[in-house]
TITOR-11121 format. One record per residue (C-alpha): z, x negated, y; residue number from 1; residue in one letter. Coordinates in Angstrom, 3 decimals. Layout:
((Z,X,Y),NUM,"a");
...
***
This chain:
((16.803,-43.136,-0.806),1,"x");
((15.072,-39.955,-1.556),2,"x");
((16.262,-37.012,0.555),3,"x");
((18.495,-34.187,-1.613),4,"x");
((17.294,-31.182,-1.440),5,"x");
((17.036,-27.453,-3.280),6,"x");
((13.496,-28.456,-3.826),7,"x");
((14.456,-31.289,-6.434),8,"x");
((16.652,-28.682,-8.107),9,"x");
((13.878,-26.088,-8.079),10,"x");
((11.392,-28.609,-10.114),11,"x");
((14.440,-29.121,-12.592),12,"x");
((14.783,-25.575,-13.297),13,"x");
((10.780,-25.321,-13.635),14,"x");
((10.815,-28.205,-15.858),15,"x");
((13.569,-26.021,-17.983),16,"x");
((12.155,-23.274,-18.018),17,"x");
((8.322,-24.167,-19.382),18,"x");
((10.547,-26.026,-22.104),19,"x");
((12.378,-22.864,-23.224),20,"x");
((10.975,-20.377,-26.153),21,"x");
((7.213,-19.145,-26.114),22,"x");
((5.687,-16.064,-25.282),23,"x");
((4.785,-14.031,-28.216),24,"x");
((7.663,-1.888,-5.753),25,"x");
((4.452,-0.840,-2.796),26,"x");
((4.874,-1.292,1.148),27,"x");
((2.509,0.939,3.138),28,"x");
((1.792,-1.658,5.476),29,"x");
((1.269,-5.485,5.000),30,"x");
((-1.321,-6.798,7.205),31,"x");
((-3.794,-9.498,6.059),32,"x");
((-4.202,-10.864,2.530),33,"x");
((-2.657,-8.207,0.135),34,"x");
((-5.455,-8.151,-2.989),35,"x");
((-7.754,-10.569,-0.911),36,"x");
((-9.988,-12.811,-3.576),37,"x");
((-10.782,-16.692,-3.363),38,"x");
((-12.792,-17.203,-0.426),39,"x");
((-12.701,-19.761,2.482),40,"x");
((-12.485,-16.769,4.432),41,"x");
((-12.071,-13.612,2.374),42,"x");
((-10.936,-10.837,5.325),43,"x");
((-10.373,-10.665,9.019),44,"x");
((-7.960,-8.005,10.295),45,"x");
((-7.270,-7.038,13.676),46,"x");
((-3.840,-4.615,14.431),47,"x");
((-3.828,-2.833,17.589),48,"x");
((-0.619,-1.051,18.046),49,"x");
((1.294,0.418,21.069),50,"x");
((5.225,0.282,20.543),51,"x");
((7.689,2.441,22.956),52,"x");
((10.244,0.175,21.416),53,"x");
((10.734,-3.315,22.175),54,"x");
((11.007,-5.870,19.047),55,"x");
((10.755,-2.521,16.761),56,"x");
((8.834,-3.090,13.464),57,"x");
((7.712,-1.891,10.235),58,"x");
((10.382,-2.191,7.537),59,"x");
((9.362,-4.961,5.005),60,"x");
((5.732,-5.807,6.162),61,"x");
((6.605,-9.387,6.251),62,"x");
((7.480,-9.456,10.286),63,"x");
((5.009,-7.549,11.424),64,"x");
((7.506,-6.741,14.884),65,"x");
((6.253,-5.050,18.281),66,"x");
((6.784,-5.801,21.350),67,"x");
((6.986,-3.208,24.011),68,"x");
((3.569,-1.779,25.161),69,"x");
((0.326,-2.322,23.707),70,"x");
((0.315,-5.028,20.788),71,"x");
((-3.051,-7.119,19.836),72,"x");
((-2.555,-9.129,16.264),73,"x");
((-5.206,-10.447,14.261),74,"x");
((-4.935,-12.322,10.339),75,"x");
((-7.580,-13.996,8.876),76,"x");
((-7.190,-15.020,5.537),77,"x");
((-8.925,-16.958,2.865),78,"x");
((-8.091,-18.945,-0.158),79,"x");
((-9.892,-21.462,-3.379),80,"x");
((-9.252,-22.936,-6.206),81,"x");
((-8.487,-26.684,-5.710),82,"x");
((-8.416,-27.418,-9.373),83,"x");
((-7.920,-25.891,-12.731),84,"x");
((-5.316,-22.565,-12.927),85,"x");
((-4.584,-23.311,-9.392),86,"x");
((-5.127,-21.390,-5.780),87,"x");
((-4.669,-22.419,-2.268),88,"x");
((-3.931,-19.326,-0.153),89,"x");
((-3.900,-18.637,3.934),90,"x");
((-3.648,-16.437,6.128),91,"x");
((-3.797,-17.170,10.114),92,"x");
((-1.848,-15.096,12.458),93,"x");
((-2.804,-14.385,16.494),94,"x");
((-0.096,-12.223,18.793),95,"x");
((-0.709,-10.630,22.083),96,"x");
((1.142,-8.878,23.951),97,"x");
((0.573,-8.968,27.911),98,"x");
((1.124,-12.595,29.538),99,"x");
((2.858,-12.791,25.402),100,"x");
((0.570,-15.231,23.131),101,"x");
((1.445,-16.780,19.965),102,"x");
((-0.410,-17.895,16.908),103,"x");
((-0.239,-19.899,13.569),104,"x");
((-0.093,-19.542,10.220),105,"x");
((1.418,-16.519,8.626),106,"x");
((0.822,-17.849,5.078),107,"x");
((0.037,-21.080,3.227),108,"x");
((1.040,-21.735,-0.371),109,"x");
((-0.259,-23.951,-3.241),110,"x");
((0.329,-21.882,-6.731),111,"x");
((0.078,-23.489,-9.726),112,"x");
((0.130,-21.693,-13.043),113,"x");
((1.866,-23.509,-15.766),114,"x");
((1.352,-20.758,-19.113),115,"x");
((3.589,-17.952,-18.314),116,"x");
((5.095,-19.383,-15.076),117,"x");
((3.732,-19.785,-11.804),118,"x");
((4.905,-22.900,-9.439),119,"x");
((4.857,-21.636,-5.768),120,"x");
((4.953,-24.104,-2.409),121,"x");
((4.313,-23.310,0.732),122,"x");
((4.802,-20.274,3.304),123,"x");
((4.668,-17.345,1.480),124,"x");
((7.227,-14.345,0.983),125,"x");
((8.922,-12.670,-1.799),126,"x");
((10.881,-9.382,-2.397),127,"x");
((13.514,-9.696,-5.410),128,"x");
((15.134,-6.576,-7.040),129,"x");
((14.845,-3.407,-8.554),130,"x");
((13.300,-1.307,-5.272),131,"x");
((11.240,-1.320,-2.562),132,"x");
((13.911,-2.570,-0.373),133,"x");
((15.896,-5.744,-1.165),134,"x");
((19.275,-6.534,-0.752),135,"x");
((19.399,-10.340,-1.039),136,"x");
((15.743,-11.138,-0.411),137,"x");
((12.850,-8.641,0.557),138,"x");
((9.722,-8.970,2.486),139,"x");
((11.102,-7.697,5.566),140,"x");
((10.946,-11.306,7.530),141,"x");
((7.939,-13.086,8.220),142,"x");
((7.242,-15.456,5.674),143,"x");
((8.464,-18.672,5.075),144,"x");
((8.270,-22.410,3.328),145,"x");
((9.415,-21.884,0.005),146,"x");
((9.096,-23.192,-3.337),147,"x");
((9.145,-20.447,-6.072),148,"x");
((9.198,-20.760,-9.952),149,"x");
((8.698,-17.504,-11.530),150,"x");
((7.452,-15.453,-15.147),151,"x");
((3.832,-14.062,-15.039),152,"x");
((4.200,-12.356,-17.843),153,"x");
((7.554,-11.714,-19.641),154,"x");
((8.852,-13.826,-21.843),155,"x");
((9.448,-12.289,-25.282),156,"x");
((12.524,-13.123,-27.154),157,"x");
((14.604,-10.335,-28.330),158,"x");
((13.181,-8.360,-25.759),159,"x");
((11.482,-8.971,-22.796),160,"x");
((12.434,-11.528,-19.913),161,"x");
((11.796,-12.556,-16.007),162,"x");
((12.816,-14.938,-14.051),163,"x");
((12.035,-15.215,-10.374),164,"x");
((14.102,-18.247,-8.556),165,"x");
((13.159,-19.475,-5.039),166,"x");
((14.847,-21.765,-2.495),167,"x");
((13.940,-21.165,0.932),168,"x");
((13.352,-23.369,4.163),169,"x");
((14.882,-21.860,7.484),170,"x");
((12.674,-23.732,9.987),171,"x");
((14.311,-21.940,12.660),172,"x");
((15.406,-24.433,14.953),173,"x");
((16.440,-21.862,17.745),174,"x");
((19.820,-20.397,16.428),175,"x");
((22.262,-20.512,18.843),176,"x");
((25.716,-22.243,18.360),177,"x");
((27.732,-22.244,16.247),178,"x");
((25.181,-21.422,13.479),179,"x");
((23.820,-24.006,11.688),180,"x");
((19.943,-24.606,12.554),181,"x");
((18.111,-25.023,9.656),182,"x");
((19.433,-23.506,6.836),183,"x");
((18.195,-22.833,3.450),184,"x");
((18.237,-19.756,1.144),185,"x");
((18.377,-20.069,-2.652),186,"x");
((17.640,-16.603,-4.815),187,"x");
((17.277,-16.460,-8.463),188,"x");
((17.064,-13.689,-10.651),189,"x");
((17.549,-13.169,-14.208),190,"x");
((16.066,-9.945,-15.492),191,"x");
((15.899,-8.712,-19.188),192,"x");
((15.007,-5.831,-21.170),193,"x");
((15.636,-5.445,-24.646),194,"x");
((13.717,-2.265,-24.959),195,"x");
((10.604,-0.243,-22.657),196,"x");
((13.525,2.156,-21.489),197,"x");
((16.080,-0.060,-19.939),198,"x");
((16.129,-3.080,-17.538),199,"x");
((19.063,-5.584,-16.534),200,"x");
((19.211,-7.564,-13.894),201,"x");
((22.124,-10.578,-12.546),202,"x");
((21.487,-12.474,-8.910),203,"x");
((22.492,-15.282,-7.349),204,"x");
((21.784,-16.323,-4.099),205,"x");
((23.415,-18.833,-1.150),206,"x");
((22.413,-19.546,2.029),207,"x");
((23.479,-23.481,2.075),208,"x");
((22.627,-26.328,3.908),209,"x");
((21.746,-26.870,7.772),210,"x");
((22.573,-29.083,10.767),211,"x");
((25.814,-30.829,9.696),212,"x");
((26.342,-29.467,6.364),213,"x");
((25.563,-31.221,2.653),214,"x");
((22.302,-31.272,0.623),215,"x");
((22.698,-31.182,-3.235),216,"x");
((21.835,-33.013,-6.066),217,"x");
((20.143,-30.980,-8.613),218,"x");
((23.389,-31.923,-11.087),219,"x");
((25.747,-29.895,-7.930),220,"x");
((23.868,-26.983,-8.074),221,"x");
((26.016,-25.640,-11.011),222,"x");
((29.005,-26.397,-8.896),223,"x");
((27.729,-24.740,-6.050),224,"x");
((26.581,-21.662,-7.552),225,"x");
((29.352,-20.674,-9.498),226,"x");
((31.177,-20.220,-6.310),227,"x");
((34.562,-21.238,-6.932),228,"x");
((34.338,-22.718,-3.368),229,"x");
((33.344,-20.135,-0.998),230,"x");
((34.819,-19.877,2.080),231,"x");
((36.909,-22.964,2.202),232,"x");
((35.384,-24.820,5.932),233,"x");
((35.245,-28.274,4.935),234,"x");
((34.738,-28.342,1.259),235,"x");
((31.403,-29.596,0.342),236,"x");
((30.681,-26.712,-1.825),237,"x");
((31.391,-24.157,0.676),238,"x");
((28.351,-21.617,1.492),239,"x");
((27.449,-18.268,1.608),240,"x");
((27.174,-16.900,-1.526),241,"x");
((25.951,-13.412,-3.261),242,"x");
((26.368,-11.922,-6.268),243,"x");
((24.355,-8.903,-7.696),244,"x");
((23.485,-7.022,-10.675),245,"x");
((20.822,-3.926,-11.027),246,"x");
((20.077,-1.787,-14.110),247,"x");
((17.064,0.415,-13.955),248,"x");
((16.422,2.874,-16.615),249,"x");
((12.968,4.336,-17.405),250,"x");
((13.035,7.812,-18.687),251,"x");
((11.293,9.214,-21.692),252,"x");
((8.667,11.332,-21.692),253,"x");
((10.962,14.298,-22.738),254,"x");
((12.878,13.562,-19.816),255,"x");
((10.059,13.464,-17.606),256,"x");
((8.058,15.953,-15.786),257,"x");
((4.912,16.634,-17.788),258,"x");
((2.436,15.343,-14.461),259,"x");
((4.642,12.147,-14.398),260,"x");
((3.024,9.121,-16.067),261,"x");
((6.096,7.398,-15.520),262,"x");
((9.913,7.705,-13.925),263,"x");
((12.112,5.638,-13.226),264,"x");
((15.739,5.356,-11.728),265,"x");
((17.127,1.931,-10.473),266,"x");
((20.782,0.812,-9.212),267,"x");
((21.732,-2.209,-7.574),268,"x");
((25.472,-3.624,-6.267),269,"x");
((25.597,-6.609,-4.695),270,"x");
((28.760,-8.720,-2.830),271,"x");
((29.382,-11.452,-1.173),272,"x");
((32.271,-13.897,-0.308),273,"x");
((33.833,-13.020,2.653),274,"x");
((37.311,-12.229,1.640),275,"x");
((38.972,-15.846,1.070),276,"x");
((41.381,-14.599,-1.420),277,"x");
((38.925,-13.390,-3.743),278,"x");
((36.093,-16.017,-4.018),279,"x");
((33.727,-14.526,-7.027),280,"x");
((32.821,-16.963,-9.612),281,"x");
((32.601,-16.332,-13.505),282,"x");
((34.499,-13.972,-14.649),283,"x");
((33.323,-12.367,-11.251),284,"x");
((35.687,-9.989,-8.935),285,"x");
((33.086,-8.252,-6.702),286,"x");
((34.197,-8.067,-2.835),287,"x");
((32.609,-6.380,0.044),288,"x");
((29.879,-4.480,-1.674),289,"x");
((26.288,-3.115,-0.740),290,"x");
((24.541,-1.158,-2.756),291,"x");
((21.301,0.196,-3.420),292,"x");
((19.618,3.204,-5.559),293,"x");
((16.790,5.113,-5.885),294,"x");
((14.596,7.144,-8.185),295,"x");
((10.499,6.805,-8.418),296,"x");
((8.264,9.059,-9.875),297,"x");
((4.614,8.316,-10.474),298,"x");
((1.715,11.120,-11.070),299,"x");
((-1.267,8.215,-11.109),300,"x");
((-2.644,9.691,-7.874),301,"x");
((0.631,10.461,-6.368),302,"x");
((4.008,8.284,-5.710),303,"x");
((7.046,10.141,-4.914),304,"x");
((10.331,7.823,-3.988),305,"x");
((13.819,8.255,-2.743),306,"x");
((16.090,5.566,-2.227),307,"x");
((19.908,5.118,-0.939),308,"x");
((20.782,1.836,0.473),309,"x");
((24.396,0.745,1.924),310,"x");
((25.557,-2.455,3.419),311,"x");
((28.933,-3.423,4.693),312,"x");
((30.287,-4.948,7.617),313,"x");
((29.485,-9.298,8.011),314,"x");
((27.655,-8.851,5.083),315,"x");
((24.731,-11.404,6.185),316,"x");
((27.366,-13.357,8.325),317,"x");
((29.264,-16.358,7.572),318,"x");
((31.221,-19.071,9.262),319,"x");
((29.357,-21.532,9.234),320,"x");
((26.145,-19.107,10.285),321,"x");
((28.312,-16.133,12.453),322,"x");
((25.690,-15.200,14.843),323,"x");
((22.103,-14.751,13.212),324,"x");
((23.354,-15.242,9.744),325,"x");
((20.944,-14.026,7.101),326,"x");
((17.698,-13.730,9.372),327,"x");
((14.493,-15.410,9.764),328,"x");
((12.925,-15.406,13.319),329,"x");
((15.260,-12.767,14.234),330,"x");
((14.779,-10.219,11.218),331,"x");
((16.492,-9.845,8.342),332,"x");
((15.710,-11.471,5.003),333,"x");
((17.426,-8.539,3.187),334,"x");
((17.965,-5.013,4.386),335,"x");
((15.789,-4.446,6.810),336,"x");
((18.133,-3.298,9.804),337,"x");
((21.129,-5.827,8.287),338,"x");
((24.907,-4.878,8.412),339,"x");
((27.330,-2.073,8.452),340,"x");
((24.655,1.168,8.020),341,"x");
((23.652,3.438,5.823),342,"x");
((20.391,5.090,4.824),343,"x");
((17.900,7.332,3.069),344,"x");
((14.589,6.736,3.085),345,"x");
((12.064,9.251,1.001),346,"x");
((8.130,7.678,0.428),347,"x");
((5.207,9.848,-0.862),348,"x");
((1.847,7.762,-1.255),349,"x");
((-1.251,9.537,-2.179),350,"x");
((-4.695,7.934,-3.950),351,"x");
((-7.842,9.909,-3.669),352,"x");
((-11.012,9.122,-4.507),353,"x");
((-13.120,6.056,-2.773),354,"x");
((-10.065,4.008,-2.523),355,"x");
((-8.938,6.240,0.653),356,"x");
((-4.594,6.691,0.703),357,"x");
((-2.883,8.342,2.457),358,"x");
((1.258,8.719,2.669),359,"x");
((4.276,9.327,4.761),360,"x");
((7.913,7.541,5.000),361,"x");
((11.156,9.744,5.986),362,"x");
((13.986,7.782,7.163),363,"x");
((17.276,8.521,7.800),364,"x");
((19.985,5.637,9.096),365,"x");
((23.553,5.969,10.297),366,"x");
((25.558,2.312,11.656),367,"x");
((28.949,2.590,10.925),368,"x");
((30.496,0.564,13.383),369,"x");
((31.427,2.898,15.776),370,"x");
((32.550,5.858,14.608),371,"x");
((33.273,8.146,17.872),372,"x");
((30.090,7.298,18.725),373,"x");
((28.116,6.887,15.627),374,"x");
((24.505,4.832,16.073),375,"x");
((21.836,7.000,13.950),376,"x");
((17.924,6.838,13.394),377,"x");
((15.605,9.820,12.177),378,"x");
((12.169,8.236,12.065),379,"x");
((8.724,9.968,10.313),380,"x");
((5.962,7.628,9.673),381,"x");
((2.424,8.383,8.448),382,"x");
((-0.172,5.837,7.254),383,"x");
((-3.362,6.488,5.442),384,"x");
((-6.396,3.697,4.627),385,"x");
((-10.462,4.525,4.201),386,"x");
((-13.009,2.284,3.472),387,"x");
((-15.965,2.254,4.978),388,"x");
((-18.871,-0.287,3.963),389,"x");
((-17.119,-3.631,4.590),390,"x");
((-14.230,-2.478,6.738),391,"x");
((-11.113,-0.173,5.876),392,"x");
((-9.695,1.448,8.500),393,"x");
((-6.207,2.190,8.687),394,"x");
((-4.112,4.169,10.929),395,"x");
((-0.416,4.340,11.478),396,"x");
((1.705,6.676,13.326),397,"x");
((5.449,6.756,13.451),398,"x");
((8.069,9.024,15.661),399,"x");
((11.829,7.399,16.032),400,"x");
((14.564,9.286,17.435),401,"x");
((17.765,7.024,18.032),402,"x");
((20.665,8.307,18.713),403,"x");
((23.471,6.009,20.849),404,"x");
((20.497,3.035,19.802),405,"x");
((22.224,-0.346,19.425),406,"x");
((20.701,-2.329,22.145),407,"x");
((21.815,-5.334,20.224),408,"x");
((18.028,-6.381,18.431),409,"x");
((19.650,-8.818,15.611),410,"x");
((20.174,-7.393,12.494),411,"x");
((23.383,-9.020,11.684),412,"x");
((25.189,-7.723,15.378),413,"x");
((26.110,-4.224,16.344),414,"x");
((26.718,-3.638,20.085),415,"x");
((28.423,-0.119,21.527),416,"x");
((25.280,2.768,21.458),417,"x");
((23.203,2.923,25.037),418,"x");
((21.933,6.228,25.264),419,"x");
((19.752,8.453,22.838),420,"x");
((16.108,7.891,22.699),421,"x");
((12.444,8.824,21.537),422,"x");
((10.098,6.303,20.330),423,"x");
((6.017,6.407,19.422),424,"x");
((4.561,3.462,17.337),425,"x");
((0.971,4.025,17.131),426,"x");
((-1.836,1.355,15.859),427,"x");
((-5.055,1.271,14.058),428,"x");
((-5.818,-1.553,11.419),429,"x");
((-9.021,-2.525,11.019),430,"x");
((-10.068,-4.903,7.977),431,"x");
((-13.752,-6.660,7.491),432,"x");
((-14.222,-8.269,3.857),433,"x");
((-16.833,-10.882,3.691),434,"x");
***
């Protein structure tokens, strides 16, 4: 008997969707294969960084994490086509730090384009959402074996529509007890626009599955994603769901400053099911909320962007996965420092001539745990890129100042603050294209 998974569900939906009516956000940092072409081996990179903080990283740059002291990685990445509208993708990954060694592969996906659609499988990442931050899946965690069906290009039918759906692999076999090892994510979105100016957006996601628990038929899946049976330990259906829905709205250019080629401003609230006595399913209450909002200007040289992002407590935590919860290899798959904070975080990127960049990332972060002795973050971060001949160079700097720091490293737990603190991260990046 075949095994039931999310993955025969997944080729369902793609199935669906290439059946249905015709067609008529930037990290400063991502190490590796970002824009790399099809080559065996398009683009070595080597990252030498020195961390003050132990397991700090670089918000969404797809697990790139420090260790304390000086920090050697390397990527190599390459990629061809193995057959018509197709491309195989890689990336290898090499970690040093001290008597610390690790390597593997960072990437490797097989992605198939089917007219407007693309078919994704393999080890890859994916941010869905209306900012540069995520709530319910960014690129903050490494990547990891998915399969992904998504639009290309919009689908037009009164107005314009994408759909991005993926269902995710956990191969994390090291979660303590009593978490399930092994779970698996599934995120879809549904986003539509019936005019240039205005955006709507619905989510689903669950984090199913693992040691001990059901897989599903592709004919459950409705069951299981309307929710009706969250949070009930024993039912078959019971998971950890979330629910959310964004609207962006993209401003005239009357409204707009006259340098601005474009404007845009972007909400998101999401929930999940924690409460038992108010399980969300359609019609929908919404229950221990996060949210998410931000506005983003941009010039054509120059990228200005402020966002506001909230999470509640045991957001990313559920019974069946109470410890590490919503992570992958120890960071989380949504916001990037997990439950119960708050923050502000203001980006200005800058294109000059040359391909050379340059920007800066203000961050502000309060955890809301403990209130006599709240846990807050000021961090500045500067990162700029030059080319030069067949290498780009690319240096990073970044000042943290924590104040009562959570000594606790998971995203999804919050241990009593240890003492205030100053923290340098400071690396070069250096890239050779072949």
């Amino acid at each position: 008997m075949k095994r039931k998974t999310g993955c025969i569900a997944l080729i369902a939906l793609a199935a669906a969707l290439a059946a249905g009516p015709a067609a008529g956000a930037s990290t400063p940092w991502t190490g590796g294969e970002a824009g790399s072409e099809l080559k065996p081996l398009n683009s070595i990179t080597a990252d030498v960084f020195y961390a003050g903080e132990g397991l700090s990283f670089i918000p969404d740059a797809e697990g790139l994490q420090f260790r304390k002291g000086l920090n050697l990685i390397m990527f190599a990445d390459g990629g061809f086509a193995p057959w018509k509208n197709a491309e195989l993708r890689y990336t290898l990954r090499q970690d040093a730090n001290g008597r610390y060694a690790k390597g593997g592969l960072q990437k490797l996906y097989l992605k198939q384009y089917v007219g407007i659609f693309s078919i994704t499988l393999g080890k890859d990442s994916e941010s869905i959402g209306p900012g540069a931050q995520a709530l319910l899946l960014s690129n903050n965690a490494a990547p990891m074996p998915m399969l992904r069906v998504k639009t290309e290009r919009p689908l037009l039918w009164h107005g314009k529509w994408d759909i991005d759906v993926v269902n995710a692999w956990l191969d994390d076999p090291h979660r303590p007890p009593p978490d399930r090892k092994d779970p698996r994510v599934f995120v879809g979105r549904l986003g539509w626009a019936p005019s240039d100016l205005l955006t709507l957006g619905l989510t689903r996601g669950e984090e199913y599955g693992g040691a001990g628990r059901p897989d599903y038929w592709p004919w459950e899946f409705p069951e299981l994603l309307l929710g009706k049976h969250e949070n009930q330990p024993g039912n078959k259906y019971d998971a950890d769901g979330y629910l959310a829905y964004d609207v962006s709205l993209n401003l005239p250019a009357r409204l707009r400053p006259a340098a601005a080629r474009s404007l845009k401003v972007y909400y998101e609230r999401a929930c999940t099911d924690i409460n038992p006595s108010k399980q969300f399913y359609w019609p929908f209450e919404m229950t221990l909320n996060a949210y998410l909002g931000g506005v983003v200007m941009d010039t054509g040289r120059q990228t200005f962007r402020l966002e506001f992002l909230m999470t509640p407590r045991l957001f990313y935590v559920h019974h069946w996965y109470p410890v590490e919860g919503y992570t992958y290899g120890g960071m989380s798959m949504g916001a990037p420092y997990g439950t119960q904070y708050r923050s502000l975080v203001f980006t200005h990127d800058m294109r000059f001539s040359g391909g050379r960049t340059l920007g800066y990332r203000a961050t502000y972060l309060k955890q809301m745990a403990y209130p006599k002795a709240g846990m807050e973050r000021w961090a500045l971060a500067v990162y700029a890129s030059r080319p030069a001949g067949r290498f780009t160079l690319a240096p990073y700097a970044g000042l943290d100042y924590a104040v009562n720091q959570d000594p606790n490293p998971l995203p999804t737990v919050t241990a009593p603050g240890a003492g205030d603190h100053l923290y340098l991260t400071t690396g070069l990046s250096t890239t050779l294209k072949f």
